[in-house]
C-alpha positions, -999 to +999 in steps of 0.1 A: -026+187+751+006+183+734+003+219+715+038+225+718+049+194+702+027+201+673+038+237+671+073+224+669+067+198+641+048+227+619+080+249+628+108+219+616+085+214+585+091+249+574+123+252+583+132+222+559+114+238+530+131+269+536+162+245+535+150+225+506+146+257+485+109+262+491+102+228+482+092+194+499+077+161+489+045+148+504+062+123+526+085+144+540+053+165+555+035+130+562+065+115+584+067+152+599+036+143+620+035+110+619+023+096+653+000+127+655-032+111+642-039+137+618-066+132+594-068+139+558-081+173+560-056+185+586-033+173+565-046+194+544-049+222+558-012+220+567-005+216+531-022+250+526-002+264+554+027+258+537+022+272+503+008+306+523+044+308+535+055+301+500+068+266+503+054+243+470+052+204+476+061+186+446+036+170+425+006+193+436-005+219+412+022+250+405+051+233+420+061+228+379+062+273+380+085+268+412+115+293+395+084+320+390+085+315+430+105+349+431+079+365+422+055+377+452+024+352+447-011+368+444-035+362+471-066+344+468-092+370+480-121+352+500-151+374+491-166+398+520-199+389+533-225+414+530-218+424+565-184+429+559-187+445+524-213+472+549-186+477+577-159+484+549-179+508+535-187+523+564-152+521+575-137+538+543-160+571+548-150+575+584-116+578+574-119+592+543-139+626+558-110+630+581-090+661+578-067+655+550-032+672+550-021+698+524+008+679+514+010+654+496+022+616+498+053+629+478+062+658+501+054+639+537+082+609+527+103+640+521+095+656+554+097+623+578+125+616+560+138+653+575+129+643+610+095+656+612+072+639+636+041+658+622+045+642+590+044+605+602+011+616+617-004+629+581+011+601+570-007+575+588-040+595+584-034+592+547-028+555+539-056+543+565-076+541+533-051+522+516-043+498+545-079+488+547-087+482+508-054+461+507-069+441+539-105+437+518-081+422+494-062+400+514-093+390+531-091+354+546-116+329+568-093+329+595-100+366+605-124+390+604-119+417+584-126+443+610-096+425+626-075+423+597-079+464+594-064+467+625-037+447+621-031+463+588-032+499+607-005+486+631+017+475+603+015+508+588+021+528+623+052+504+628+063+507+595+060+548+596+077+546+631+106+522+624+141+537+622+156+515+581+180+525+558+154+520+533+142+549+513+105+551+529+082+561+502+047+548+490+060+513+472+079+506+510+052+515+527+025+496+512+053+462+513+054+472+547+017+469+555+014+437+533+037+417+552+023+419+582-011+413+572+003+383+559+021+376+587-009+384+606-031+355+588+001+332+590+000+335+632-042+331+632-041+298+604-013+282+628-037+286+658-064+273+641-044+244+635-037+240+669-072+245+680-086+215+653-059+193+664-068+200+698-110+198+691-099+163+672-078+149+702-107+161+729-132+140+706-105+111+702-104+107+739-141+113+743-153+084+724-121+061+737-131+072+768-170+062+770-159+031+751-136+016+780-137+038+811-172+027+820-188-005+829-222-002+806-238-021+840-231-003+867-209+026+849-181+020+874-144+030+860-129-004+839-094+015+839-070+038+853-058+070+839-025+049+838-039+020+820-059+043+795-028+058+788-014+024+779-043+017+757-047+049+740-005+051+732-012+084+751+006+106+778-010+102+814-008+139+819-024+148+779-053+125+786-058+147+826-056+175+804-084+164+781-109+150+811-102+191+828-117+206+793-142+176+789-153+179+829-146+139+830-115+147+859-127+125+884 
């Protein structure tokens, strides 16, 4: 499957909205994968990838507030499901009965800031609570949000262990921790896209496939690999790739 090729359009589509300003027509995004056989709702879904990373098409809805754009824009929360709402809970009072550290958040900025490795530790104890309400707030469909803790906890350990000449205090910290759970549902809602453009390809080559591969008398092969690739407007080797995932490599 051509993956990479797809990666490498949804990588030159950003970078021109980055170039653009944050802004792109919905042609320019159209003729980005043109040839890809995308249908409407990947399209879409694209289209939602792109305003995650913060870059408005004109003509859809809020590109008219595009000079508020400086302003960090608020997450659309997907409500928890009642299993999730029970593991966060659950979660929370774990971490919360921990030992807490007589100092507070004030005093332990104050203290890493001094060199001392003790306080990074009380630190990270102390905003585990914090990382996991703002990952129940960012929650998303593309990740669990026992996964989306953890990647929340590993932001805030990187953030506490990274050498910046940023003041580190609770407004930096809790950035810190937001950007790379958003960067975190960025990575998983490009490989979803990968994985539904490769779903719709294996299906595309599927149906092409029962269609003209076998005679419907005697269910002997009516073409080649080589020819099917002709047919299809496909690469020989994409279509080998699809008949090893569909068991059809014969």
């Amino acid at each position: 499957m051509d993956i990479a090729k797809f990666q490498g359009k949804l990588e030159e589509i950003c970078a021109l909205g980055e170039a653009n300003g944050r802004m792109l027509k919905p042609e320019q995004v159209k003729k980005a994968f043109e040839g890809m056989e995308l249908d409407k709702t990947q399209l879409l879904k694209i289209l939602q990838y792109l305003k995650l990373k913060g870059i408005v098409i004109e003509g859809l809805e809020g590109a008219e507030e595009k000079k508020e754009q400086e302003q960090p824009e608020k997450e659309v929360k997907v409500p928890l499901t009642p299993e999730e709402e029970a593991y966060l809970k659950e979660y929370l009072e774990g971490v919360e009965d921990a030992e807490k550290s007589s100092r507070n958040a004030e005093e332990l900025f104050a203290a890493l800031a001094g060199g001392d490795m003790m306080a990074q530790a009380e630190l990270s104890q102390h905003y585990l609570a914090h990382a996991a309400r703002m990952a129940a707030e960012m929650n998303c469909e593309e990740i669990n949000i026992a996964d989306l803790i953890q990647e929340a906890n590993v932001s805030l350990l990187m953030a506490l262990g990274e050498e910046t000449e940023e003041e580190k205090n609770e407004k930096w910290l809790m950035g810190r921790i937001r950007a790379g759970i958003r960067e975190a549902i960025e990575i998983q809602t490009q490989r979803k896209f990968e994985d539904d453009y490769l779903v719709a390809k294996v299906e595309m080559l599927e149906s092409a496939v029962k269609e003209l591969a076998e005679d419907e008398e005697d269910g002997e092969a009516k073409f080649s690999i080589e020819e099917l690739a002709i047919i299809l407007d496909m690469d020989a080797d994409e279509i080998r790739d699809v008949l090893r995932l569909t068991g059809d490599d014969k």
